[in-house]
FIKOLZA-1660 file (N, C-alpha, C; in steps of 0.1 Angstrom, whole numbers, plus 5000, padded with zeros to 4 digits):
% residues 219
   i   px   py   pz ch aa at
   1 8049 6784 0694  A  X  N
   1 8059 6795 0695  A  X CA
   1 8052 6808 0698  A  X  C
   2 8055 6814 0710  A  X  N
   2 8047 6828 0712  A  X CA
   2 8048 6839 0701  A  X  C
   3 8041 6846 0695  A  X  N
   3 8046 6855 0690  A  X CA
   3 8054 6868 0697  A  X  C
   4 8065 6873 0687  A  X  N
   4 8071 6884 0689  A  X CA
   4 8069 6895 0681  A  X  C
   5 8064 6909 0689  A  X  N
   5 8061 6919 0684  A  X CA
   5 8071 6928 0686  A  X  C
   6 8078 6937 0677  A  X  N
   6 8089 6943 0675  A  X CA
   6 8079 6961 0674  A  X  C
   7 8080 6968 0682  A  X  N
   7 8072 6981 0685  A  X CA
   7 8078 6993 0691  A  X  C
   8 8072 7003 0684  A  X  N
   8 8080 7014 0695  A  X CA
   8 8066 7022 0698  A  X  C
   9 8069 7028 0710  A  X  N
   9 8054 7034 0711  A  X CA
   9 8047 7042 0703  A  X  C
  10 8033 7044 0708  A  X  N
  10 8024 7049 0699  A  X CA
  10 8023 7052 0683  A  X  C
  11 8037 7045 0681  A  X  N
  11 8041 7042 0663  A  X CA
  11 8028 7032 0660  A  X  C
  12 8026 7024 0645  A  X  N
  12 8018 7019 0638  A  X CA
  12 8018 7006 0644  A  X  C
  13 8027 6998 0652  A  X  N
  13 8028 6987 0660  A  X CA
  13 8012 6991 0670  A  X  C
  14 8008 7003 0674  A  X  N
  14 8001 7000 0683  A  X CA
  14 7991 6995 0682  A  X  C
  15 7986 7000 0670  A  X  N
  15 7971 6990 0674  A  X CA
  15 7973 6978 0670  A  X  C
  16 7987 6967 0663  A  X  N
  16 7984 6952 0662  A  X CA
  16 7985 6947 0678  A  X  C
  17 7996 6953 0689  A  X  N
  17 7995 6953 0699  A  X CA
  17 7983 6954 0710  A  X  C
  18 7977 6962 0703  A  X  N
  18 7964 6967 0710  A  X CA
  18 7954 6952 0707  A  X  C
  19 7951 6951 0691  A  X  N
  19 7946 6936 0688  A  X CA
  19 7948 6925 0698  A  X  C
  20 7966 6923 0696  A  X  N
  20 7970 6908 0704  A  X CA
  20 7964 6910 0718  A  X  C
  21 7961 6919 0724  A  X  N
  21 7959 6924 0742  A  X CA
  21 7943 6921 0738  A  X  C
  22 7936 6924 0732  A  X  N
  22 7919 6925 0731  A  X CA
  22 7912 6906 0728  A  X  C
  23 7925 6901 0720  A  X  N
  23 7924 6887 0719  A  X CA
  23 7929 6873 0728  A  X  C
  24 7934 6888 0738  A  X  N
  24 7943 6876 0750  A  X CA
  24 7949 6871 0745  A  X  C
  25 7962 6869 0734  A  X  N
  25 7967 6859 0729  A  X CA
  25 7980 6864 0737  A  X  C
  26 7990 6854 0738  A  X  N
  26 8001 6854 0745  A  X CA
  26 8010 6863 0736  A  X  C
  27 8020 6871 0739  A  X  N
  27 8029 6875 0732  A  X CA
  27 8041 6885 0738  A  X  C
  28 8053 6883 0733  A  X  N
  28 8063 6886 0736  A  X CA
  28 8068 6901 0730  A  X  C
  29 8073 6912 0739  A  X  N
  29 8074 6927 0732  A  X CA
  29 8089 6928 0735  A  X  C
  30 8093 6933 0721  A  X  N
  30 8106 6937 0718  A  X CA
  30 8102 6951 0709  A  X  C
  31 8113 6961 0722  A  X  N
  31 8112 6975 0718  A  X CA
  31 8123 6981 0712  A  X  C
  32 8117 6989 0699  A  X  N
  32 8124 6994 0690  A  X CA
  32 8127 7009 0688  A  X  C
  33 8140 7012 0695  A  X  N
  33 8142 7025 0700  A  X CA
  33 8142 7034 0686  A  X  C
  34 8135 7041 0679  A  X  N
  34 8134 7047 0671  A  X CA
  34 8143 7059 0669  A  X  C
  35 8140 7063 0681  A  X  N
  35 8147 7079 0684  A  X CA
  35 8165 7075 0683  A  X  C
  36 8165 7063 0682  A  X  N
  36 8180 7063 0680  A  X CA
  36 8185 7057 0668  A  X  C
  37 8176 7053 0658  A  X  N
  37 8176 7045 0644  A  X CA
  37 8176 7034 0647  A  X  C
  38 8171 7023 0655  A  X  N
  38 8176 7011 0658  A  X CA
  38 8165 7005 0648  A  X  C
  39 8150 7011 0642  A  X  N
  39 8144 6998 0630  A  X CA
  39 8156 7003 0617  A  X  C
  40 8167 7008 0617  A  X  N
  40 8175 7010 0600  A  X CA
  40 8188 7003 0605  A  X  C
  41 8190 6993 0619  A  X  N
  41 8198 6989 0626  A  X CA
  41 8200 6975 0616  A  X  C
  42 8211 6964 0605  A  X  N
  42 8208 6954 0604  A  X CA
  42 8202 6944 0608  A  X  C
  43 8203 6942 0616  A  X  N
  43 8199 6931 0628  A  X CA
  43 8184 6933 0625  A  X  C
  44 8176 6945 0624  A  X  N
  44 8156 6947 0627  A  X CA
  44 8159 6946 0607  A  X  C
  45 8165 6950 0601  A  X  N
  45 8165 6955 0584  A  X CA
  45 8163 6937 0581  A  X  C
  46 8169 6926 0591  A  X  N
  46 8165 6916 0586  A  X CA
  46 8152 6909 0588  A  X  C
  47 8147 6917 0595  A  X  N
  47 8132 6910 0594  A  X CA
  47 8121 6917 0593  A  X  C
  48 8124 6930 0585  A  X  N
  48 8119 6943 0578  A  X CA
  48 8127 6950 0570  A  X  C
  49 8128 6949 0560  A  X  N
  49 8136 6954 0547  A  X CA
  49 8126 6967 0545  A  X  C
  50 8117 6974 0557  A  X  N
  50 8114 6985 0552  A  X CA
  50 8119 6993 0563  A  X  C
  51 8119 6990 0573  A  X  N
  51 8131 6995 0582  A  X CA
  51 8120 7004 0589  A  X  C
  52 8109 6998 0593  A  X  N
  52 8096 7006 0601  A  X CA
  52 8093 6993 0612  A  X  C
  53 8082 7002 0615  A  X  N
  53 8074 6992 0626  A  X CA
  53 8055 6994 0627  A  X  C
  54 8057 6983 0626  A  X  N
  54 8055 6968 0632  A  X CA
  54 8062 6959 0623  A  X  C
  55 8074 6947 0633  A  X  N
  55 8074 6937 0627  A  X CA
  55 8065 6925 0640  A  X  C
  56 8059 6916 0634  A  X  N
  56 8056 6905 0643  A  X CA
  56 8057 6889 0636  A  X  C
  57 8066 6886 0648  A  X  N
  57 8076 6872 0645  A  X CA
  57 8063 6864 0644  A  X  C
  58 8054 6859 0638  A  X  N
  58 8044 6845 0642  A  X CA
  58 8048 6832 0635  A  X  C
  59 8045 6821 0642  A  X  N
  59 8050 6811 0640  A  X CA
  59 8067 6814 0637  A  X  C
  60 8073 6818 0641  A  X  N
  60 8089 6816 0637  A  X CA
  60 8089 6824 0626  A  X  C
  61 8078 6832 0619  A  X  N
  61 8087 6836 0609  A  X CA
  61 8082 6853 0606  A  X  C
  62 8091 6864 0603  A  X  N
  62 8086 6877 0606  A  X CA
  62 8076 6884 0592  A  X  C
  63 8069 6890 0599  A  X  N
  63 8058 6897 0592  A  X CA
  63 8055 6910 0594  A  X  C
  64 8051 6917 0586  A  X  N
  64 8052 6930 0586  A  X CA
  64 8035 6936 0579  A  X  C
  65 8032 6950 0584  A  X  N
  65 8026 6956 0575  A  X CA
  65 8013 6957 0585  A  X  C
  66 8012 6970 0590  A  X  N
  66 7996 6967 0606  A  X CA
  66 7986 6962 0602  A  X  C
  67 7980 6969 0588  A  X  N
  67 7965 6963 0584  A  X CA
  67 7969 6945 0577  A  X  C
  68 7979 6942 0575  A  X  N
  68 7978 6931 0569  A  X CA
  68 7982 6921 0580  A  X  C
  69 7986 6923 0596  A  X  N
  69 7984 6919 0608  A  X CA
  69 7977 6914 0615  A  X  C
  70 7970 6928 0611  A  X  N
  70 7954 6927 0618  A  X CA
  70 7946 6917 0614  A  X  C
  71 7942 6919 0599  A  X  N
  71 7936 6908 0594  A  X CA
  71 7940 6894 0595  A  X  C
  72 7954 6894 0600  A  X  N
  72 7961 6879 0597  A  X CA
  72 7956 6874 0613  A  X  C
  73 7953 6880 0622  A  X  N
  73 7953 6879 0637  A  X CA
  73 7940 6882 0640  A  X  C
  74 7929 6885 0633  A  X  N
  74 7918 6886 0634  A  X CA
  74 7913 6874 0628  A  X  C
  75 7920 6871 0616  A  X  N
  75 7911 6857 0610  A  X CA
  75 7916 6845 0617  A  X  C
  76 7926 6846 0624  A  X  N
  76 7931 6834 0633  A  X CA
  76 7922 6830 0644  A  X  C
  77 7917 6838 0646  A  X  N
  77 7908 6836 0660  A  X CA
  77 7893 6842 0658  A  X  C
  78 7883 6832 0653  A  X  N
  78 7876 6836 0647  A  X CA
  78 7861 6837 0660  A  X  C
  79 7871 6834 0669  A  X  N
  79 7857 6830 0682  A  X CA
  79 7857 6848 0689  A  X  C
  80 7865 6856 0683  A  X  N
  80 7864 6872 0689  A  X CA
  80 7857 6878 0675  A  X  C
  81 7854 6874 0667  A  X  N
  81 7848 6881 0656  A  X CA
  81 7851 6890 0655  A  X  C
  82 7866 6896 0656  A  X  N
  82 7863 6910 0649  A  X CA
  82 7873 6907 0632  A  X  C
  83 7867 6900 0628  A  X  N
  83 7865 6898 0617  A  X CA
  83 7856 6894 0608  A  X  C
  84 7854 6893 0598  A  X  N
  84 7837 6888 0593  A  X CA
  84 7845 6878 0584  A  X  C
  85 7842 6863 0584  A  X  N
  85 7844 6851 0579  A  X CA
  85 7842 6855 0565  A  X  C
  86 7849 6846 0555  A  X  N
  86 7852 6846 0539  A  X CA
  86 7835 6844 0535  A  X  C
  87 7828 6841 0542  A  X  N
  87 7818 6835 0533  A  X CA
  87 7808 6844 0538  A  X  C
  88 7808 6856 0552  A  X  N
  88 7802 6864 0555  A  X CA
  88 7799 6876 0548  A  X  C
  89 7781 6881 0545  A  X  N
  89 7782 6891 0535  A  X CA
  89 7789 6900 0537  A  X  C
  90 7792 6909 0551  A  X  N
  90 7801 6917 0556  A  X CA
  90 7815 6917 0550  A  X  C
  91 7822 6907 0547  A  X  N
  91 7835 6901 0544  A  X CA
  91 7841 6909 0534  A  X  C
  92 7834 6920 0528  A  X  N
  92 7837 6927 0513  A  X CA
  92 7839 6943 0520  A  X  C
  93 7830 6945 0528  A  X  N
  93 7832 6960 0535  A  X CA
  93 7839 6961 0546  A  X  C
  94 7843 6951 0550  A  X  N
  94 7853 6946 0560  A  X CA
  94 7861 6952 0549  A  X  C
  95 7870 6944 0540  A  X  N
  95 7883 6946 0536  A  X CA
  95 7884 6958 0528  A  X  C
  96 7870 6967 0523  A  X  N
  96 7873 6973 0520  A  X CA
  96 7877 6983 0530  A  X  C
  97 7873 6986 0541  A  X  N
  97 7875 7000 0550  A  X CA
  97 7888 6995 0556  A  X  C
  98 7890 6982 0558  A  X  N
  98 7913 6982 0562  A  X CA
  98 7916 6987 0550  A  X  C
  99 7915 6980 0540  A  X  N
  99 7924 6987 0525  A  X CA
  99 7925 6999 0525  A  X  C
 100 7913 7010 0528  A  X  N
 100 7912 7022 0530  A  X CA
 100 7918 7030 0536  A  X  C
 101 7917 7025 0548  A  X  N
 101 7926 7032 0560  A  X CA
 101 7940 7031 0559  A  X  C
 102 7946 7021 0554  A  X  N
 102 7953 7015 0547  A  X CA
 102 7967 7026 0537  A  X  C
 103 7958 7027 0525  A  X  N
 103 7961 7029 0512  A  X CA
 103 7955 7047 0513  A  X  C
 104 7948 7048 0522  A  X  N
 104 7941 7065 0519  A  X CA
 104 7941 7071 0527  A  X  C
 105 7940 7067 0539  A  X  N
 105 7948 7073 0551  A  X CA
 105 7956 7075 0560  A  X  C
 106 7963 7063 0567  A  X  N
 106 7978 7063 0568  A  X CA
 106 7985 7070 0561  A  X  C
 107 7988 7065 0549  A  X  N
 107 8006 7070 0541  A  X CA
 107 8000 7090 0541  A  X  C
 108 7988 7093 0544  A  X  N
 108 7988 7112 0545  A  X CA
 108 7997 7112 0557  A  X  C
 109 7994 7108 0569  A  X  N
 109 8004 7112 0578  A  X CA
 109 8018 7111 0581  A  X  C
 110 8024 7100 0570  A  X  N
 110 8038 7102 0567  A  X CA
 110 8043 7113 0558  A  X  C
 111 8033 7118 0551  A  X  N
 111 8039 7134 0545  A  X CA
 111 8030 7145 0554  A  X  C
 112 8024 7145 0564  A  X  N
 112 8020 7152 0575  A  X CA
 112 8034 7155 0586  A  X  C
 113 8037 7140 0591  A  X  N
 113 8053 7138 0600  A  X CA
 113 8065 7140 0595  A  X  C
 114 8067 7138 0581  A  X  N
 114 8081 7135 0571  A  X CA
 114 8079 7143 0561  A  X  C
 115 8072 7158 0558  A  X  N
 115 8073 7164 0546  A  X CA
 115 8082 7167 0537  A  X  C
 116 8095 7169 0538  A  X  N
 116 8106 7169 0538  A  X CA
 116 8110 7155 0525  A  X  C
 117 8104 7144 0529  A  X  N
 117 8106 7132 0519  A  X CA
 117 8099 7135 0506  A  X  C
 118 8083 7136 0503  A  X  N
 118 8080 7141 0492  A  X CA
 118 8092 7149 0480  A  X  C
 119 8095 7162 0490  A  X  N
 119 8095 7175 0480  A  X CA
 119 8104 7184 0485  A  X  C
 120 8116 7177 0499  A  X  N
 120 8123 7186 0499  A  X CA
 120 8121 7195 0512  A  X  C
 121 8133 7199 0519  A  X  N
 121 8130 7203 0532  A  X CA
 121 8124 7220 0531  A  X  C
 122 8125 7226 0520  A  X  N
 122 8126 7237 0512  A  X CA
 122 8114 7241 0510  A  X  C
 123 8104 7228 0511  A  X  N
 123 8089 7230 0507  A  X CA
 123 8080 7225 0517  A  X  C
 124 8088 7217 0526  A  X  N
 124 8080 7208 0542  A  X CA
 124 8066 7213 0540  A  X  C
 125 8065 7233 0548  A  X  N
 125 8055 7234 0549  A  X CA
 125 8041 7236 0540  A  X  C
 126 8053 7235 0528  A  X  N
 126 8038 7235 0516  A  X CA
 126 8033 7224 0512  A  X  C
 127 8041 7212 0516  A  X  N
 127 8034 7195 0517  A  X CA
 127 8025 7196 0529  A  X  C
 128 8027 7203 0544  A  X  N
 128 8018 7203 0556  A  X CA
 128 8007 7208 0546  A  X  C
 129 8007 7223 0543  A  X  N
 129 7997 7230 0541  A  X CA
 129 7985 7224 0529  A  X  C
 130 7989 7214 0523  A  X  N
 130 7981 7205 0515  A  X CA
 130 7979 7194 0519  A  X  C
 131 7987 7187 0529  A  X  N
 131 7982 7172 0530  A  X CA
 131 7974 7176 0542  A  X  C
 132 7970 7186 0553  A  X  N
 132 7959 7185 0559  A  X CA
 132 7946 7184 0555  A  X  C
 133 7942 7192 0548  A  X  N
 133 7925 7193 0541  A  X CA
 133 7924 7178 0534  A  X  C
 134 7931 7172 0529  A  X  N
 134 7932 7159 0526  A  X CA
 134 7931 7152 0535  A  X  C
 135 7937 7149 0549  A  X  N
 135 7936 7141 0562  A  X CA
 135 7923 7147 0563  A  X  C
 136 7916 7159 0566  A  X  N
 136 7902 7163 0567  A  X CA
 136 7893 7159 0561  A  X  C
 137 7893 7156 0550  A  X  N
 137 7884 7151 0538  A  X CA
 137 7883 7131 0541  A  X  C
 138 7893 7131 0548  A  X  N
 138 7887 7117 0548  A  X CA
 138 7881 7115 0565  A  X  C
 139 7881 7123 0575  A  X  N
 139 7875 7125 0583  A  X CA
 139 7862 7125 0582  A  X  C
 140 7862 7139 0572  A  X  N
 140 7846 7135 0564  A  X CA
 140 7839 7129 0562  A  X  C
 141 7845 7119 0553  A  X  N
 141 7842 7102 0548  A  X CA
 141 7833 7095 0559  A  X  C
 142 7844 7092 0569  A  X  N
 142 7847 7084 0578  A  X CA
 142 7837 7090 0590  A  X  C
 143 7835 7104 0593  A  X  N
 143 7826 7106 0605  A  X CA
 143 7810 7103 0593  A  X  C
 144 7809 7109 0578  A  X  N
 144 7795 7104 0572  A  X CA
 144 7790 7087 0572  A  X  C
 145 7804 7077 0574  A  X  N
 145 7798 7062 0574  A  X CA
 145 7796 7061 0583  A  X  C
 146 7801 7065 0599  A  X  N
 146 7797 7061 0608  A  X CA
 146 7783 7069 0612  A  X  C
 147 7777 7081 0609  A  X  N
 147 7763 7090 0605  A  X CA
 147 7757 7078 0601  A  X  C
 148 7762 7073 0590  A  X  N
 148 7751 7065 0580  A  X CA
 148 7752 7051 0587  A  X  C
 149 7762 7040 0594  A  X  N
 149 7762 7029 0599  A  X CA
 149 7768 7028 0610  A  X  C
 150 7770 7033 0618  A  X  N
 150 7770 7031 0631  A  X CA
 150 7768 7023 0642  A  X  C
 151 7775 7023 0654  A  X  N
 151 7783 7029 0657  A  X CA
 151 7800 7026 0657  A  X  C
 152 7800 7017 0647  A  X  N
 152 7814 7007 0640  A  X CA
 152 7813 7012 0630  A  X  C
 153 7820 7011 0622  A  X  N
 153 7824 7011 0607  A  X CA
 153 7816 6997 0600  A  X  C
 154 7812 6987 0609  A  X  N
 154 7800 6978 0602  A  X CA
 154 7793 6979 0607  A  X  C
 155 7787 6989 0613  A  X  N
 155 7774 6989 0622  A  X CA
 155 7775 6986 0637  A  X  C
 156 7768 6975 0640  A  X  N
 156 7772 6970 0651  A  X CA
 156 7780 6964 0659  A  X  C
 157 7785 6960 0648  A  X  N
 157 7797 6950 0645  A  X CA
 157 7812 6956 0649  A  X  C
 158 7815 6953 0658  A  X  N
 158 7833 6957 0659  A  X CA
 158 7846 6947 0651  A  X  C
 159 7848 6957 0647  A  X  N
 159 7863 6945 0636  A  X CA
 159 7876 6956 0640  A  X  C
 160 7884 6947 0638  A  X  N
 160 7898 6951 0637  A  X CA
 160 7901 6961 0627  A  X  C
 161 7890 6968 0617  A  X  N
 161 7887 6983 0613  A  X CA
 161 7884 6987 0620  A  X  C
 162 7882 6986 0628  A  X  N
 162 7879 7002 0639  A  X CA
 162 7888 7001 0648  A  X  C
 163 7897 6992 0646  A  X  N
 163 7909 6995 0663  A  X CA
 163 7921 7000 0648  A  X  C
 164 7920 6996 0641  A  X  N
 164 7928 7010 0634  A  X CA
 164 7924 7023 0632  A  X  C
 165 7911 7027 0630  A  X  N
 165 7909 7037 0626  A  X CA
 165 7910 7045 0640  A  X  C
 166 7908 7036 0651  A  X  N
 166 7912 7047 0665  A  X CA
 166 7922 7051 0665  A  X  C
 167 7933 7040 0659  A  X  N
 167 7944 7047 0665  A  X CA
 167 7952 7058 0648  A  X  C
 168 7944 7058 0641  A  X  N
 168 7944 7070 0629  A  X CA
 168 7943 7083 0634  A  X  C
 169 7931 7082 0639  A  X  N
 169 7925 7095 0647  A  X CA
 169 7932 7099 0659  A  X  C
 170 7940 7089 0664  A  X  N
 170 7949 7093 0675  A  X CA
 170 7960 7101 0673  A  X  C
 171 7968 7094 0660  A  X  N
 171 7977 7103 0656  A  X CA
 171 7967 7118 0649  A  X  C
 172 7961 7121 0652  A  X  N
 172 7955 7135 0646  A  X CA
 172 7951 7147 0658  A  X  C
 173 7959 7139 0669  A  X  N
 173 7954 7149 0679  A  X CA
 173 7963 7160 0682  A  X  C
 174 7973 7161 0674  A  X  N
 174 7979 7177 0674  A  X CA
 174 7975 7187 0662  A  X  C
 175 7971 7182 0651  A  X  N
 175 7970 7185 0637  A  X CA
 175 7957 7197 0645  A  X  C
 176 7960 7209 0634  A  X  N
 176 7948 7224 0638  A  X CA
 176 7934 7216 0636  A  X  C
 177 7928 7205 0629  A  X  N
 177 7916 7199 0634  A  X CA
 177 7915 7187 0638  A  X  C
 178 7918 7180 0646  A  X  N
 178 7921 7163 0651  A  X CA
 178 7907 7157 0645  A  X  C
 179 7905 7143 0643  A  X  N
 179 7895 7138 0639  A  X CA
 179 7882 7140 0648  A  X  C
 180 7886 7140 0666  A  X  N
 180 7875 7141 0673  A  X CA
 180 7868 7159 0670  A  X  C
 181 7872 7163 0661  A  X  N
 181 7862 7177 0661  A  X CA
 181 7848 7170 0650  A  X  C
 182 7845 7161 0642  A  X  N
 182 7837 7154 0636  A  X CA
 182 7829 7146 0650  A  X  C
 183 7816 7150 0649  A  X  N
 183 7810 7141 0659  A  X CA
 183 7810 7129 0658  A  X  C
 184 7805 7123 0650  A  X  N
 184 7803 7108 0650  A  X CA
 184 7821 7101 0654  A  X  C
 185 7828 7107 0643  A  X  N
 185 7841 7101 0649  A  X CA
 185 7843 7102 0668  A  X  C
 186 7841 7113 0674  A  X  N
 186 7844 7118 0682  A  X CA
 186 7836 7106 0691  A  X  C
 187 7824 7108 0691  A  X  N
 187 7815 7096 0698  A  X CA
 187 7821 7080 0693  A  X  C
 188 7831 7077 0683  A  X  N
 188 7837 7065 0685  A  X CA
 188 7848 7066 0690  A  X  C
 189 7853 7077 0691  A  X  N
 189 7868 7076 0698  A  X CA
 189 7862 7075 0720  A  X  C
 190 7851 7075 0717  A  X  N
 190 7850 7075 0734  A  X CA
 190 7846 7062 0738  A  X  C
 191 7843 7054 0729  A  X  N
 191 7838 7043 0729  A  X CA
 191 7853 7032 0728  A  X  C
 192 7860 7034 0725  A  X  N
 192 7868 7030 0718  A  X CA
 192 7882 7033 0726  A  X  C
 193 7884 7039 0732  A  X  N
 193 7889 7048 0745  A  X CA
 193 7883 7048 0759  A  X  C
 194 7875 7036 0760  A  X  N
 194 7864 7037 0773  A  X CA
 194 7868 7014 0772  A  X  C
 195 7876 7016 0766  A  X  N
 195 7876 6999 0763  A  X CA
 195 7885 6992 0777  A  X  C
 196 7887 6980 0780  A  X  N
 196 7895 6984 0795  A  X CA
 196 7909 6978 0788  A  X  C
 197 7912 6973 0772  A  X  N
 197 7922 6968 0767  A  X CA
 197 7932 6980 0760  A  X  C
 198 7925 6991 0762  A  X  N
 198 7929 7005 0756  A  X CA
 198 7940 7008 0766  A  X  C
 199 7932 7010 0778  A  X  N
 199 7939 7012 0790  A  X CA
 199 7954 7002 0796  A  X  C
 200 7951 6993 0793  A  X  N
 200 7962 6984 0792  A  X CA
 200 7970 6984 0783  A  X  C
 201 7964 6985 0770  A  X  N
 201 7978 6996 0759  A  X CA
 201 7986 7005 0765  A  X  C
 202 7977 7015 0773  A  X  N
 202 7986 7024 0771  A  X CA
 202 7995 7020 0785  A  X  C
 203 7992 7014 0794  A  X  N
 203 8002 7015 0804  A  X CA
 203 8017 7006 0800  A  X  C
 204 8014 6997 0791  A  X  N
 204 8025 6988 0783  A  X CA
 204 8030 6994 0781  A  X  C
 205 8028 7006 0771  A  X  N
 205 8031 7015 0763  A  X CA
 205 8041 7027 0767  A  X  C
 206 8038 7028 0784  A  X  N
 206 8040 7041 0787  A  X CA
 206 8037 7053 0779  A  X  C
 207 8019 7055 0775  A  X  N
 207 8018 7062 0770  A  X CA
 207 8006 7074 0777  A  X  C
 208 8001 7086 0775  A  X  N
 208 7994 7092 0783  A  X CA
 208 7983 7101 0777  A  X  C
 209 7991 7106 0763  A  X  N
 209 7980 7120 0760  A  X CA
 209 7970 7110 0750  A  X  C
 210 7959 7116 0749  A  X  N
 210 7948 7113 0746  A  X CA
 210 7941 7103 0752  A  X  C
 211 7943 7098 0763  A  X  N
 211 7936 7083 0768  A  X CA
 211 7929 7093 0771  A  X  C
 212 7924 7101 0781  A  X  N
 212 7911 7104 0796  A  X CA
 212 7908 7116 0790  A  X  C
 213 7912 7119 0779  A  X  N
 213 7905 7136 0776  A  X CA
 213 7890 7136 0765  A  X  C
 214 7881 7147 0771  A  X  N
 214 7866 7143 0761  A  X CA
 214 7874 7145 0750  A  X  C
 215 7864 7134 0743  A  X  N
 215 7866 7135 0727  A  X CA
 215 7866 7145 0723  A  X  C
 216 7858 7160 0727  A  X  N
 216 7858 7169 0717  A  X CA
 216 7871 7176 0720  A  X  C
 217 7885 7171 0727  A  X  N
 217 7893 7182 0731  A  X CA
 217 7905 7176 0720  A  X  C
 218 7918 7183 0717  A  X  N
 218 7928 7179 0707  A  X CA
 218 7939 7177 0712  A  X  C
 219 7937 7170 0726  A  X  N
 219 7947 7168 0731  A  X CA
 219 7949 7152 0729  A  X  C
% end
């Protein structure tokens, strides 16, 4: 049964999408008009009770959640390795940098996009004005590991950590410092953005800004 991927553009669907296109695996796209409520629509609430996206139908049955996707569609197909096998020493810093990206940097950009939920529309910009240096700080992090291991997040090694963390950094390209102002990040986003499966995201996608611009620009 082909899978179905339930996505709206450049939303959190993109990089499992981005995955299934890099794995050649077959798959079916059903688009989820956002701009009009359609993931809070019943019909999507039943096969996501969080009423977001990514949902992806596999084997017949729906699944949710991008880092827990990834991993589920990375370990399925173990002949693309962008996964590191259970018994591989890698296997532990693997799951820690999805958890990470995960749990410590994602959910900043839903009080970056949605301040207003935290604390109140009253206060939006004083959740902006604090949850950036936070998004910065893990830029930090993230451009010092790839300094120290490079030029992946395992070194040489490409895993389905770093096609999230591209598309982390992607959503950061309006924010007053996008991730490509950090070098080392900046030199993976061109790497990573120079892929010919990127390019094919984005035309699926209909999508445009940030594909062809140097890393160092915040567009």
């Amino acid at each position: 049964m082909e899978p179905v991927l339930y996505y709206s553009p450049g939303a959190a669907s993109l990089v499992v999408h981005w995955l299934l296109l890099e794995l050649g695996a077959p798959h079916r796209l059903h688009l989820v008009d956002t701009s009009t409520g359609a993931q809070k629509a019943p019909d999507y609430l039943a096969l996501n009770p969080n009423g977001v996206v990514p949902t992806l139908v596999l084997d017949g049955v729906p699944r949710f959640e991008a880092a827990a996707l990834l991993m589920t569609l990375a370990d399925r197909d173990p002949q693309h390795r962008f996964a590191p096998a259970i018994d591989d020493p890698q296997r532990a810093e693997y799951q820690q940098w999805m958890f990470h990206l995960a749990n410590a940097v994602q959910p900043l950009f839903r009080q970056w996009w949605y301040p207003n939920e935290p604390a109140g529309e009253a206060l939006a910009e004083t959740v902006r004005a604090n949850v950036a240096p936070r998004i910065e700080a893990c830029w930090e992090r993230l451009d010092a590991q790839l300094a120290k291991q490079g030029p992946y997040l395992l070194g040489d090694r490409l895993t389905a950590a770093d096609f999230y963390l591209a598309m982390l950094m992607r959503w950061s390209r309006g924010m007053p410092r996008p991730a490509t102002q950090w070098p080392h990040l900046a030199a993976f986003a061109q790497m990573m953005r120079a892929r010919p499966m990127f390019a094919e995201l984005y035309a699926r996608e209909g999508l445009t800004e940030w594909a062809n611009a140097p890393a160092a620009q915040t567009a």
